[in-house]
Structure formats: C-alpha cells, structure tokens
C-alpha positions in Angstrom: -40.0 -38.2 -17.5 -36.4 -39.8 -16.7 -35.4 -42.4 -14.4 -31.9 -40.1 -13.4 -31.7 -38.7 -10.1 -31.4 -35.0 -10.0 -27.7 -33.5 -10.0 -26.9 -32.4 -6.6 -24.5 -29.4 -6.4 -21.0 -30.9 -4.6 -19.6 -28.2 -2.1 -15.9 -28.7 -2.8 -16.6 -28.8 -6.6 -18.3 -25.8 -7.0 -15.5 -22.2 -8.1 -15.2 -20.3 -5.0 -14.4 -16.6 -5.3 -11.6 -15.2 -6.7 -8.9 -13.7 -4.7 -8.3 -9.8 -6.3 -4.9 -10.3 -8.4 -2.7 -7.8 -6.6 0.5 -9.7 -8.3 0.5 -7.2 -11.2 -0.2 -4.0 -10.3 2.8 -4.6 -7.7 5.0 -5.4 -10.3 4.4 -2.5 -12.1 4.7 -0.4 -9.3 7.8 -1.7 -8.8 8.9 -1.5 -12.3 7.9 2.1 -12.4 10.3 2.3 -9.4 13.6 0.4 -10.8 12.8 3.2 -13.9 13.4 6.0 -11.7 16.3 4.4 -10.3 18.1 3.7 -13.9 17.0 7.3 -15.3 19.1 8.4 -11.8 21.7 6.5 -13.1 21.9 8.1 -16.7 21.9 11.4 -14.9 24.7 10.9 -12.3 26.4 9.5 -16.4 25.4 13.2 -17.3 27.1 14.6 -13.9 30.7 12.5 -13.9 30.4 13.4 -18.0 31.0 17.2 -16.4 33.0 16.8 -13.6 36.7 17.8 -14.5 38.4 14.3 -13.6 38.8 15.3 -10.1 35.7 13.8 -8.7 32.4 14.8 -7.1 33.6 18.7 -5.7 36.8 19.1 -7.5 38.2 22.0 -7.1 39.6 22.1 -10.2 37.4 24.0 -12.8 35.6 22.1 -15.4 37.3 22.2 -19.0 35.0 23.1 -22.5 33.2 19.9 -23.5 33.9 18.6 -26.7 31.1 17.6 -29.7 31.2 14.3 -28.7 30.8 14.8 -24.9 27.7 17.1 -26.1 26.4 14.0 -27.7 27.2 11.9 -25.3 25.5 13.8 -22.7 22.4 14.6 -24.7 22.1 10.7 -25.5 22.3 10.1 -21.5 19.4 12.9 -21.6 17.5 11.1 -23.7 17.8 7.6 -22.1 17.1 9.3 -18.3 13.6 11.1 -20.1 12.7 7.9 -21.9 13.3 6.3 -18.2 11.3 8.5 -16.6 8.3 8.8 -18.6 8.3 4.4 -19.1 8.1 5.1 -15.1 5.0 7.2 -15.3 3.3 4.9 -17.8 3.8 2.0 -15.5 2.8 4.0 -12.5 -0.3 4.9 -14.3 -0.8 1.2 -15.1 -0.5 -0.3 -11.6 -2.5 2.5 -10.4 -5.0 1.2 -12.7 -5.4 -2.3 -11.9 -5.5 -1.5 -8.5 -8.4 0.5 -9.2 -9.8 -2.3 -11.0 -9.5 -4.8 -8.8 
C-alpha cells in the first residue's frame, strides 16, 4: 500500500466536448460556389468571343470565326467544365463533412 492520496479528477481540467467543426464544410461550400462563379465567367469569355464587336444584342451579324478564335473558345470550354465539375467535387465534399459531423 502507498502513502499518496488518491488523484481527484479537477473539473476545469478535465476535455469538455467538442464543438462539431462546421468551419470546413462551409468553406467548401463556398468554394464550390466561387467555382460556379469563375466557370460563368469563362463562359460570358465564350459569349463576347462571338459577339460581332458591337456588344451584347448587336445588330450587326456575327462574322466567321477564325482557327484561333475556335481554339480560343474551346480552351474557355474547357476551363468553364473543369470549373464546374472542381464545384461538384467540393459540393460533394462539404456535403460530406456535414454529414459527418
């Protein structure tokens, strides 16, 4: 047998509970959000690429695009999709931890 007193738990010392981390999965959200926004931007690139010069309802018609307006355009494509499926992936994430938590 020992001498030493018996450890008695100290109410301030002992972990409380932890709050649920919402800090992520509304950053993601969030994210997912500011995707959409900048795959809208690539795609109103796509729209001024085809406007004739004139502006947004010009009535001017719109002139043959050339190979490297195709590219151009198909790039933009490309950038907007990439956006837009990033966006769904970090949907899918927050959606997730927020599940989790």
């Amino acid at each position: 047998m020992s001498d030493e007193p018996a450890a008695t738990p100290i109410a301030y010392a002992t972990p409380g509970a932890r709050p649920p981390r919402l800090w992520p999965a509304a950053l993601c959200l969030l994210s997912g959000l500011g995707l959409i926004a900048l795959g809208g931007c690539f795609l109103i690139g796509v729209m001024v690429t085809n406007s004739s010069g004139g502006g947004f309802g010009s009535p001017i018609p719109p002139a043959p695009l050339t190979i490297s307006q195709i590219f151009f355009e198909t790039v933009l494509y490309l950038i907007a999709l990439s956006c837009f499926i990033g966006a769904l992936a970090m949907f899918r994430l927050g959606v997730a931890w927020l599940k989790k938590t």
